[in-house]
C-alpha positions as CSV (number, residue, x, y, z in Angstrom):
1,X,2.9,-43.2,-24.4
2,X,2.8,-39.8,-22.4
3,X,0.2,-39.0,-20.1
4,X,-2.1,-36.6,-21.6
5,X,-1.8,-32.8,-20.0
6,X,-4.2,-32.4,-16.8
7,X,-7.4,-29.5,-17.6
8,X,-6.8,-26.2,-16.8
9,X,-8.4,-25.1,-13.3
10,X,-11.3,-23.1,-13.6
11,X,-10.8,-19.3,-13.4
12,X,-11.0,-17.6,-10.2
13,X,-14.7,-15.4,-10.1
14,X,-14.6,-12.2,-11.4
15,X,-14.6,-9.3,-8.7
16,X,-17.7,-7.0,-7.7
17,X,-17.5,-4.0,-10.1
18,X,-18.3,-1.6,-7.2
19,X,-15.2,-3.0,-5.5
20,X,-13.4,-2.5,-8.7
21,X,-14.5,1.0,-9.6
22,X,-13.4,1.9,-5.5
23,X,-10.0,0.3,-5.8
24,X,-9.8,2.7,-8.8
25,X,-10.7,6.0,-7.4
26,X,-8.6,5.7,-3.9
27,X,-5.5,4.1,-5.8
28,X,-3.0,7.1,-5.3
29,X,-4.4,7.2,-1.3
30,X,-3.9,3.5,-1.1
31,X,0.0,3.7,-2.7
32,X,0.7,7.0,-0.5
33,X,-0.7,4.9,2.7
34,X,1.3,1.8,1.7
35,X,4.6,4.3,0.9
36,X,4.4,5.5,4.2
37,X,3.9,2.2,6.0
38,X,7.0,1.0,4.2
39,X,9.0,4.4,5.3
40,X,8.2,4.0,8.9
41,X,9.3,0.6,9.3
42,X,12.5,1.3,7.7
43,X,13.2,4.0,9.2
44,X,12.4,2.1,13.0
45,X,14.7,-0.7,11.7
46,X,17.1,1.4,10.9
47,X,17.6,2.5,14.7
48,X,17.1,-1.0,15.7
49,X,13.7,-1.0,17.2
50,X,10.7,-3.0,16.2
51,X,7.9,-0.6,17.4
52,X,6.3,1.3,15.3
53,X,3.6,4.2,16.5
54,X,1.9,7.0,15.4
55,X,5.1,9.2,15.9
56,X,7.1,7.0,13.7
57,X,4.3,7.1,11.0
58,X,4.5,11.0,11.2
59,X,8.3,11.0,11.1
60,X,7.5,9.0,7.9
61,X,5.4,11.3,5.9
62,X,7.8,13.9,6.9
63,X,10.5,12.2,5.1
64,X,8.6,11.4,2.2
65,X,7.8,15.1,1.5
66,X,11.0,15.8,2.3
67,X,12.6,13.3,-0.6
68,X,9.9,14.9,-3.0
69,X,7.1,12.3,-2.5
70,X,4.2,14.2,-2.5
71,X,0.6,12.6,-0.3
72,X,-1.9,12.8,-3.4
73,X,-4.0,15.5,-4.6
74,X,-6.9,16.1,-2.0
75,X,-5.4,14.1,1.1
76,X,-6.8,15.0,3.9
77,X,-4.0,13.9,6.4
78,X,-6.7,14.7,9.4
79,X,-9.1,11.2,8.1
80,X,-6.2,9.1,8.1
C-alpha cells in the first residue's frame, strides 16, 4: 500500500503592505540601480580586475545611456 502524500507546509506570512506599496513606487530606481551594478562588474571583469569603485560604477551608467538605457524618470543621480 503507498504511503499517503505528506501535508503541504504552511504558507510563508504575508508581507507588510507598506513594504509592498514601497517596493512598488521605487521599482524602476531599484532595476536601474541593480542594471548598473551588473554593468560595472562586467565591465571590471572584462579587463581582468576584481575591484569595483565609484569610478567603475560611473563608467557604468555611462554605458548604459550610451546603449540606450535610460536611469528612470526623476533620478536624481546626486542621492545615489
Amino acid at each position: 500500500m503507498p504511503k499517503p502524500r505528506p501535508s503541504r507546509p504552511p504558507a510563508p506570512p504575508r508581507a507588510d503592505p507598506e513594504l509592498v506599496r514601497l517596493v512598488r513606487e521605487n521599482w524602476a530606481l531599484i532595476r536601474w540601480k541593480e542594471a548598473v551594478n551588473n554593468e560595472a562588474w562586467r565591465l571590471v571583469r572584462a579587463v581582468g580586475s576584481n575591484r569595483c569603485g565609484p569610478e567603475q560604477y560611473d563608467a557604468a551608467r555611462r554605458s548604459l545611456v550610451d546603449q540606450g538605457i535610460q536611469p528612470p524618470p526623476g533620478y536624481d543621480e546626486s542621492r545615489y
